[in-house]
LOLO-660254 format. One record per atom (N, C-alpha, C, O, CB): residue in one letter; x, y, z. Coordinates in steps of 0.02 Angstrom, whole numbers, plus 50000, padded with zeros to 5 digits. Glycine has a CB too. Layout:
! residues N
AXYZ/...
//
This chain:
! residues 98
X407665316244987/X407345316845052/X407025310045069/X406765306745024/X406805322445052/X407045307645133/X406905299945140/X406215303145205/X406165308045241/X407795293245176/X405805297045191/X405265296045214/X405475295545306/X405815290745323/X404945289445171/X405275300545360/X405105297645430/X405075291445456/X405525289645495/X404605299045443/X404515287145438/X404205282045447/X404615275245418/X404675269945449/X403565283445419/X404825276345361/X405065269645332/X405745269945318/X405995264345311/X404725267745269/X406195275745311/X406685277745284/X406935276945227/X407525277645211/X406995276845310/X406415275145188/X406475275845090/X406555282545058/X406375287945079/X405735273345046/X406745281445023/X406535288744981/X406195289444951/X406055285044910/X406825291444946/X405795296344954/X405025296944950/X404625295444892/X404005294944889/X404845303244964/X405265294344821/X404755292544775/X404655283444771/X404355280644726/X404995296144700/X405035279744836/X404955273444820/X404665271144912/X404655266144947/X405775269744781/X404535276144917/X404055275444999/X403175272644974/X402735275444941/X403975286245051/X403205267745000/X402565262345027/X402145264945104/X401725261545133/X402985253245046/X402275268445115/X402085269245207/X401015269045194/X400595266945233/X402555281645256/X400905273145107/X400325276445136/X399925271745108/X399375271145137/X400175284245120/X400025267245051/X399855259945040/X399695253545085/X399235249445086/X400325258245011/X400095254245111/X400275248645190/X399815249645228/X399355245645239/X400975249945242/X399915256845259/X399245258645315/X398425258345295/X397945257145333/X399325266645338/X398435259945214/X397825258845192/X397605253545188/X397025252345205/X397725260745146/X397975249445167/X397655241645180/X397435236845230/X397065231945224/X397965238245162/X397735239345283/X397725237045355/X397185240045390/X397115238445449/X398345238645392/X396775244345362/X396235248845394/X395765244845406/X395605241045361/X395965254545356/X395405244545473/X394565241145464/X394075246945479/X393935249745532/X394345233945528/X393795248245403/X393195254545408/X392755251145400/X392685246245363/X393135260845358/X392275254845451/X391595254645451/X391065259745416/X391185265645425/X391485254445510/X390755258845394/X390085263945354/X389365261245367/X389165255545354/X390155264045260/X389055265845391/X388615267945422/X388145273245397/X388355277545358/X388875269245470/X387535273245416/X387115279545397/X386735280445469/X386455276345505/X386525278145325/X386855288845477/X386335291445527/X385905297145504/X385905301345459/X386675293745590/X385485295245561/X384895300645551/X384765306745574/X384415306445624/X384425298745566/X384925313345552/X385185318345583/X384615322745575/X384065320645559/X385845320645559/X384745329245587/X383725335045603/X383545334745529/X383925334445481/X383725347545636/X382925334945530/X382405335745496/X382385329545455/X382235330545396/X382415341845462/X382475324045472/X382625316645442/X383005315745365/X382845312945313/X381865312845436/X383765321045398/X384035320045339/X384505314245355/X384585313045415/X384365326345309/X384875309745303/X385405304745302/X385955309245311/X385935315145296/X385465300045238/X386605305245345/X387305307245343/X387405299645323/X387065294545316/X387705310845415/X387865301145320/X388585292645304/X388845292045335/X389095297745333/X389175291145257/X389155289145382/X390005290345423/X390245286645419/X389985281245429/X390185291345489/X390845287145402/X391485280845373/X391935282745424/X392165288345431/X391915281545283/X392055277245465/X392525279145535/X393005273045519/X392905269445471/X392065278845627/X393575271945567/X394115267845579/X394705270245543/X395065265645525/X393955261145563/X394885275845528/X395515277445502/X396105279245553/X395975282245605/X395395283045458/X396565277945542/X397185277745574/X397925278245527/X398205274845484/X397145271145614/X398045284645562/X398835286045515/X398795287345457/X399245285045420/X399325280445508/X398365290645433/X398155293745367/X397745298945365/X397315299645409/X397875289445328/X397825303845305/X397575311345316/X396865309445313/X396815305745264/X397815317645258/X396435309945335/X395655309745322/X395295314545306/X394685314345300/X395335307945367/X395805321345294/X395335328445247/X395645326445172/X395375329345125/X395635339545277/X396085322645157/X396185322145085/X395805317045086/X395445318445039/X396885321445050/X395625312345104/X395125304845096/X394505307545109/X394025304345089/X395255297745153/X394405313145139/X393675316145154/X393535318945079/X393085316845042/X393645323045222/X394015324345062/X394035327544991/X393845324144923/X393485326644880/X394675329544981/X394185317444921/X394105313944859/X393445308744862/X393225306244811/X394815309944844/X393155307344928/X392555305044923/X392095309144937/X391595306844963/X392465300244955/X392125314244927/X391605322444913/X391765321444819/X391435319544771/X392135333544965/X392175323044826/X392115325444730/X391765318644696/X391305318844656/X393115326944680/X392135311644723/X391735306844660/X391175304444699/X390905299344677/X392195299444625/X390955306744746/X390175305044765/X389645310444739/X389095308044724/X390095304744850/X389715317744731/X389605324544740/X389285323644780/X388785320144781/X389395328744697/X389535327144827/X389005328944904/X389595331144938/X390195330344927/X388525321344955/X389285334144983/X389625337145049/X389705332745085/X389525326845084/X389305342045088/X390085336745133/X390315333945192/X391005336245251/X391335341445248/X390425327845166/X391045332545284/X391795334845304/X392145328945365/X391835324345392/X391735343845345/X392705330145373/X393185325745402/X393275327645490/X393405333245514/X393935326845354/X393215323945512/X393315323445598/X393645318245614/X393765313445577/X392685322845642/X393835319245687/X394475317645692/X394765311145680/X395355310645696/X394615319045743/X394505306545657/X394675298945644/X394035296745590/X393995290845571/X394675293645726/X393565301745569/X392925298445523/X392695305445467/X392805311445476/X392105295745587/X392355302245413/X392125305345367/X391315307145372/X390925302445373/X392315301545315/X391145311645374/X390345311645356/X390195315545299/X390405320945276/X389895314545412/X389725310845280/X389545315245213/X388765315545226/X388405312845268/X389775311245128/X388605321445156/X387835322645157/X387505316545130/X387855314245085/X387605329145113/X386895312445139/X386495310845111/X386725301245113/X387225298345133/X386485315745044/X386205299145090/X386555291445091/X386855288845043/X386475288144995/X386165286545103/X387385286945034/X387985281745012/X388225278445030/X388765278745000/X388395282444997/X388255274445067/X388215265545092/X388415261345043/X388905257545044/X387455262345110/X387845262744978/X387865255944918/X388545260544895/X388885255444893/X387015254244843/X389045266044875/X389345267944842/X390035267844862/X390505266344825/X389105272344827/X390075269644926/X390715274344964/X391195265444968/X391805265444971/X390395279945075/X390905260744967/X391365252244966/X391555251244908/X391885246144901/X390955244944982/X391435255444849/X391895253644792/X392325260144784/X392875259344758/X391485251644720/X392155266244803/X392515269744786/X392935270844847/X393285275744836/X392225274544755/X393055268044916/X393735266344941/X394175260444902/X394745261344880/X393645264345013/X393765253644897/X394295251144875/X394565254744794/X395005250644781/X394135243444877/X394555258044753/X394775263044704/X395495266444752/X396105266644744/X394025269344685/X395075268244794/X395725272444857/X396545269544865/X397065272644879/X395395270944951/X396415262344850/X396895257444888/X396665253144963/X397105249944993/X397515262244906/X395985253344986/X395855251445054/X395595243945017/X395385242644961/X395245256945106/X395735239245084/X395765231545061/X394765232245065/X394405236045096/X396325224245136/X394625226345012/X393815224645020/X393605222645088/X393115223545125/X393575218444973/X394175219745091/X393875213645142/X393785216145230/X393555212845276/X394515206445139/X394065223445229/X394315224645303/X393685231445286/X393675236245326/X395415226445326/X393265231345234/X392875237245221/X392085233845273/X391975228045256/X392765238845115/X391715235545313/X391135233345341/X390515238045338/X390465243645363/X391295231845407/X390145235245308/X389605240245279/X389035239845328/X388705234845310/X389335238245199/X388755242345380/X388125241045395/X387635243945379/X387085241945398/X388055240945441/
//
């Protein structure tokens, strides 16, 4: 079976590598009721963001959930969520932390 996007076959398809690297995410913290922290990691494009939501829930532990182009999670991780994308495959350099 060959890949949509690239027309490889799927065990030598690059498509989800490629797009990850090319990403410019931003991370952020807001301040939501009762002065709790969220996180939001936005700028995704062409990639599932409930499985990228999923795996930065389990190795952060915390909640959260995925909307339609961004991640929010419970509580603040700022200092954390920039090493454990690039772990992901996402480039350092296109990662922007404010």
């Amino acid at each position: 079976m060959n890949c949509p996007r690239c027309g490889l076959p799927q065990e030598l398809c690059v498509c989800d590598e490629m797009t990850r690297v090319g990403q410019k995410i931003k991370v952020r913290t807001d301040r939501r009721r009762y002065g709790k922290y969220v996180t939001v990691v936005s700028g995704f494009e062409n990639v599932d963001v409930g499985k990228i939501a999923k795996d930065l829930k389990g190795r952060l532990a915390c909640g959260g959930t995925a909307k339609k182009d961004t991640v929010e999670l419970q509580g603040n991780h700022v200092s954390r969520v920039k090493d454990v994308l690039v772990d992901m495959g996402f480039s350092e350099d296109m990662i922007d932390v404010a």
